[in-house]
C-alpha positions in Angstrom: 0.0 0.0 0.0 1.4 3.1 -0.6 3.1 4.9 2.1 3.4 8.5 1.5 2.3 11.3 3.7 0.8 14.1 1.5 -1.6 16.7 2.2 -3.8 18.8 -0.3 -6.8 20.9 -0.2 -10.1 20.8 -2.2 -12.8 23.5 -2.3 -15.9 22.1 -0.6 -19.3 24.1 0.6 -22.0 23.2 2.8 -25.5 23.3 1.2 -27.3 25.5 4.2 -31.1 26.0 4.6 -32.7 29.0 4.1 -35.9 30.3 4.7 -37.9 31.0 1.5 -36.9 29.3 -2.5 -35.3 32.8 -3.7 -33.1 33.3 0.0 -32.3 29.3 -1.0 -31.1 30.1 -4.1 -28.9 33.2 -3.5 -26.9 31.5 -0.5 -26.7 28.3 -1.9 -26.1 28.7 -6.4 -22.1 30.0 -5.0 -21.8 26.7 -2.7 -23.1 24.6 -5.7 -20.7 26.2 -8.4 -17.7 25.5 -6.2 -18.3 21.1 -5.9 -17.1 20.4 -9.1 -14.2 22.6 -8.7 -13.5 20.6 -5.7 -14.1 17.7 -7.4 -11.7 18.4 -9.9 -9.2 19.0 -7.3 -9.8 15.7 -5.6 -9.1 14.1 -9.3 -6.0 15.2 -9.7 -4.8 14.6 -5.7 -6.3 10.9 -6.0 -4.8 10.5 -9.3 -1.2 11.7 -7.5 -1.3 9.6 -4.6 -3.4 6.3 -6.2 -4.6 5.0 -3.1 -5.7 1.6 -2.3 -9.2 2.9 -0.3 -10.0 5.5 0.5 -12.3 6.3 3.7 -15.1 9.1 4.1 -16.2 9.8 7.4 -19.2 12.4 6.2 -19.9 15.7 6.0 -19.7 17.8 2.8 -16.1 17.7 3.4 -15.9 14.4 2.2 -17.7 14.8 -0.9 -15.6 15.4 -3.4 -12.7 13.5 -2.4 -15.4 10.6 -2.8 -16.6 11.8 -5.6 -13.1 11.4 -7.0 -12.3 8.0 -5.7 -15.5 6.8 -8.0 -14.6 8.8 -11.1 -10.8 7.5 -10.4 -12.7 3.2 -10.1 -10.6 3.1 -6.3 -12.4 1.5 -3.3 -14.6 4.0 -1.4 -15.4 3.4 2.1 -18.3 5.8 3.6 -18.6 5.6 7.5 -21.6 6.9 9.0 -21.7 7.4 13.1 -25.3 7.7 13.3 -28.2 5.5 13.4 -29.6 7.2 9.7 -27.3 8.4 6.8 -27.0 11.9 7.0 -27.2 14.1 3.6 -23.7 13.4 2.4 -23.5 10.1 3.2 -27.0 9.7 1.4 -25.3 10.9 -1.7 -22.3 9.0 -1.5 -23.6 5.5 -0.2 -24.9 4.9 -4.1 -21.0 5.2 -5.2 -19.8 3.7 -2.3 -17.5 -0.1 -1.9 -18.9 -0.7 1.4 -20.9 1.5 4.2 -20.1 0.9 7.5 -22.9 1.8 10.1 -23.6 1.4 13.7 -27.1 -0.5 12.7 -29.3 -1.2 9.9 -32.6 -1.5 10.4 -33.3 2.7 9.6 -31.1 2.6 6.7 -32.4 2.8 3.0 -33.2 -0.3 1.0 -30.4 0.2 -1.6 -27.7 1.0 1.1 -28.4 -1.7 3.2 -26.9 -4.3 0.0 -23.1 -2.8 0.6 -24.0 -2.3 4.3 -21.4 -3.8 7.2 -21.9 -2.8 11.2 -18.7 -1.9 12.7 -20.0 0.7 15.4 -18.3 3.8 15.7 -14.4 3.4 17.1 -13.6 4.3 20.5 -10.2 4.9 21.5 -8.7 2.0 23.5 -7.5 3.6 26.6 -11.0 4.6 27.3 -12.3 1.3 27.5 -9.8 0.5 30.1 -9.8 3.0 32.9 -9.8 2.0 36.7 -12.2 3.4 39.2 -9.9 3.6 41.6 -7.3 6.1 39.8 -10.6 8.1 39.7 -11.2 8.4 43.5 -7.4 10.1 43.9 -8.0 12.7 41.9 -8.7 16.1 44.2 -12.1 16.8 44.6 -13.7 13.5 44.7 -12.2 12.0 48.2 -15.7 13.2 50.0 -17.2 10.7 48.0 -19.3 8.6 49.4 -18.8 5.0 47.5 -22.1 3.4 49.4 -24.2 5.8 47.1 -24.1 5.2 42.6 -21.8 7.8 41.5 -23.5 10.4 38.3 -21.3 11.4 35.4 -22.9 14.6 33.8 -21.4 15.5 30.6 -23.4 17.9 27.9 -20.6 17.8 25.5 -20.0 21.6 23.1 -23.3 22.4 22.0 -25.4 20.7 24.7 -23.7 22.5 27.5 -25.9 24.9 28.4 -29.6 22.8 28.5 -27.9 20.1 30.4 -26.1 22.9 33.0 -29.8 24.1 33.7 -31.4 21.1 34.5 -28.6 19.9 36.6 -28.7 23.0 38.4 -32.4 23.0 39.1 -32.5 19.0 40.5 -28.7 19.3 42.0 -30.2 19.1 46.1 -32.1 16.1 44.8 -29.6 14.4 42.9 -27.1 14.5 45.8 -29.1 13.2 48.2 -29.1 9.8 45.8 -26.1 10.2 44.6 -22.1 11.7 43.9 -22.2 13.7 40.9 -19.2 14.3 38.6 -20.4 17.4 35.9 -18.1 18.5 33.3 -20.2 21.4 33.2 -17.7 23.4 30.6 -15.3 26.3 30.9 -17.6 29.0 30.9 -19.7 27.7 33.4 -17.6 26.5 36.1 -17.7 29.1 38.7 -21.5 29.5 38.5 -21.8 25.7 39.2 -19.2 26.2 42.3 -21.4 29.1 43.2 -24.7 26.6 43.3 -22.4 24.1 45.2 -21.7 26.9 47.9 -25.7 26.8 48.7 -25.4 23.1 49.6 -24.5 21.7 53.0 -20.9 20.8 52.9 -21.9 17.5 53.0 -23.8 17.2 49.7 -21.2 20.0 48.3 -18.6 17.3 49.3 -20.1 14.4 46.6 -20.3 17.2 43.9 -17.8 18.3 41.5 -18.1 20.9 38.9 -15.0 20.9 36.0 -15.1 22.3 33.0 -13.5 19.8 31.2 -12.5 15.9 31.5 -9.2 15.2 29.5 -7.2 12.1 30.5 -9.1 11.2 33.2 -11.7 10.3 31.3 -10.8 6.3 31.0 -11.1 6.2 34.4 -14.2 8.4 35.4 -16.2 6.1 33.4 -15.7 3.0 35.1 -16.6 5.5 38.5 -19.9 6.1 36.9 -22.9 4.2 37.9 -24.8 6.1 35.9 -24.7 9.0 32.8 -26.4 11.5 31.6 -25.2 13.3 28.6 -26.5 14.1 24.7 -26.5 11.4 22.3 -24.9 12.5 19.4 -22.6 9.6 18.1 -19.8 10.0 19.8 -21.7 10.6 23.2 -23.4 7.2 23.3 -20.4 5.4 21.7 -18.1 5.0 25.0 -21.3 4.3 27.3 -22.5 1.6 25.0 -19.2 0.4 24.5 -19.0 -0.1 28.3 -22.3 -1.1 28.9 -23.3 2.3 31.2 -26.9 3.1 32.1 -27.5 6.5 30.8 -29.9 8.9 29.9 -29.8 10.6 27.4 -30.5 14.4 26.5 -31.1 14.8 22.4 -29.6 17.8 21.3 -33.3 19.0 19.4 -31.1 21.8 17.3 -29.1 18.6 16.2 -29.1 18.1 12.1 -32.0 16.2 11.2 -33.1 15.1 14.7 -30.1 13.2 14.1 -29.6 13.1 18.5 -33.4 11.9 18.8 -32.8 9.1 16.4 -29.9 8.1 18.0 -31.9 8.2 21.5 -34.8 6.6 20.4 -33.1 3.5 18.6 -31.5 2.9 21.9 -34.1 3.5 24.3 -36.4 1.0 22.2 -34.3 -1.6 23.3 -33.8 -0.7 26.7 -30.5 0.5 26.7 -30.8 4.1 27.9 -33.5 6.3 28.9 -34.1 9.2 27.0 -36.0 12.2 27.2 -37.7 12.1 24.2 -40.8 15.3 25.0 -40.3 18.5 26.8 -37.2 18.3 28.9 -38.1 19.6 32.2 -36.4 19.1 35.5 -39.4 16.8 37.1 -38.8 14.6 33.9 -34.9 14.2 34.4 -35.9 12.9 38.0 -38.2 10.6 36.9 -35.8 9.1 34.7 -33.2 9.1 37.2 -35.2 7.8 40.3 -35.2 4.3 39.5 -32.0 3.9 37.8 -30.2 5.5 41.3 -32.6 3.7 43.7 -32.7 0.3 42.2 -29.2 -1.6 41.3 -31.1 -3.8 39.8 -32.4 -1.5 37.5 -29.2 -0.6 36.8 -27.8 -3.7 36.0 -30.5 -4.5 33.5 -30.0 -1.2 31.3 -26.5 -1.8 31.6 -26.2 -5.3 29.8 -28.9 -4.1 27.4 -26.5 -1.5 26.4 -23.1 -3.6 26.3 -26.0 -5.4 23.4 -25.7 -2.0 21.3 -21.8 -1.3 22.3 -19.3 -2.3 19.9 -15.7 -2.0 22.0 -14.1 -3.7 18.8 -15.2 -0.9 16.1 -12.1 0.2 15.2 -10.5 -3.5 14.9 -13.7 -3.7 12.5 -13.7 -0.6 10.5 -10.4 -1.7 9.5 -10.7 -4.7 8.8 -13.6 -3.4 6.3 -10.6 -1.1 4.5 -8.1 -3.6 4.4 -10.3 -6.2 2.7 -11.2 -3.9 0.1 -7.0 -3.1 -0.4 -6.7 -6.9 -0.7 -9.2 -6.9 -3.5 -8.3 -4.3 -5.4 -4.5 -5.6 -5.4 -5.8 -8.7 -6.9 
């Protein structure tokens, strides 16, 4: 295969809504006109650096390198993270090799023919974190380890919903539970400033950051239970693991692409998600049994270890390399 590292750039738009046919037309005719330029481009780098496969991870981005890897007859792998093809992936599913998915069933008839579930990849070291690393970190030594621990995480754009209703149920929450928030940058001191109206012994199981970065691996394992968004790469580490969780969608999110993903995985079992008007008294109800009942627990979690796929990435590659084989026979 070959081995060079090159990089080059190809013109590439997005095709935005608008909100009447003549505002459509004036935004978008300038993003049209510049694909096949990209296009070209794409050509003339895949004609350079004749590669064995190449991979599209959607996204307009991607479009007109795949475009090029058709015109050019190499293997074209399309991955798609959520549960439905998005608009790119649509498009380039009927040139595509193969299309790996996370699941099937809401796929279109003609892309389910080159279809093959790998799950979306999750890096290694996050499937093998240890608890107790976790419980040394500053902050969390107040813990109290006979109550379920709650990992709150509303990720970039679902930050600010999730902050609110964590706010509003916190002096409930903490009399079930310890609660880990990565609450984001901006919102850190408010959250301490919520934490100071606590008694120092429910301030004690909370902790407000604004970010988790290598601790991550081992604040899941901590987690009894999480509470987060579910765009793709939310639920992937959760289902991977097999954590109860429930789930937030993002309702801004292209397409309703975070209630899809929510609802596919709450029809099974595997999460709860808050599928109607997200109000505090809902997040409680969702909660209540999952942080009274290990039981509960227990069930959600095996149904979504089901739905996880901690080999994805052993998968998704395996999916390129067979198509390398074939084409260098």
């Amino acid at each position: 295969m070959a081995s060079a590292s090159r990089r080059h750039a190809t013109r590439s738009r997005n095709i935005r809504p608008a909100p009447s046919i003549r505002a459509l037309a004036w935004s978008n005719v300038n993003d049209v006109a510049r694909v096949p330029l990209g296009v070209i481009q794409a050509v003339r780098a895949v004609r350079a650096f004749h590669p064995d496969v190449v991979l599209a991870t959607g996204g307009y981005v991607s479009v007109p390198m795949s475009l090029a890897a058709w015109v050019c007859r190499r293997p074209l792998v399309v991955h798609e993270q959520t549960v439905r093809l998005g608009l790119a992936n649509r498009l380039l599913a009927r040139v595509a090799s193969a299309t790996s998915v996370s699941t099937v069933p809401l796929l279109p008839e003609r892309a389910r023919k080159r279809a093959v579930v790998t799950g979306n990849p999750v890096r290694p070291e996050v499937l093998n974190g240890h608890a107790e690393k976790a419980l040394e970190a500053p902050g969390l030594t107040a813990f109290d380890r006979t109550r379920p621990t709650v990992y709150v995480t509303g990720g970039a754009q679902g930050v600010t919903q999730i902050n609110r209703l964590i706010g509003e149920v916190l002096p409930w929450l903490l009399e079930r539970a310890n609660v880990i928030h990565q609450c984001g940058p901006a919102a850190v001191t408010a959250m301490q400033a919520t934490a100071e109206t606590l008694s120092a012994e429910a301030a004690g199981r909370y902790l407000p950051v604004g970010f988790v970065g290598p601790e991550l691996p081992d604040v899941f394992p901590l987690a009894d239970v999480v509470i987060s968004r579910s765009g793709a790469s939310s639920i992937t580490a959760p289902t991977a693991l097999g954590l109860p969780s429930v789930l937030v969608p993002l309702a801004s999110s292209a397409g309703g692409e975070q209630a899809h993903n929510a609802r596919q995985l709450a029809d099974v079992g595997a999460v709860c998600a808050l599928l109607g008007e997200v109000t505090p008294t809902a997040l409680c109800e969702a909660l209540e049994p999952l942080l009274a009942e290990p039981a509960r627990r227990q069930e959600m979690a095996g149904k979504a270890r089901e739905q996880g796929r901690p080999d994805a990435g052993d998968r998704q590659v395996d999916v390129v390399l067979d198509l390398a084989k074939a084409g260098s026979c």
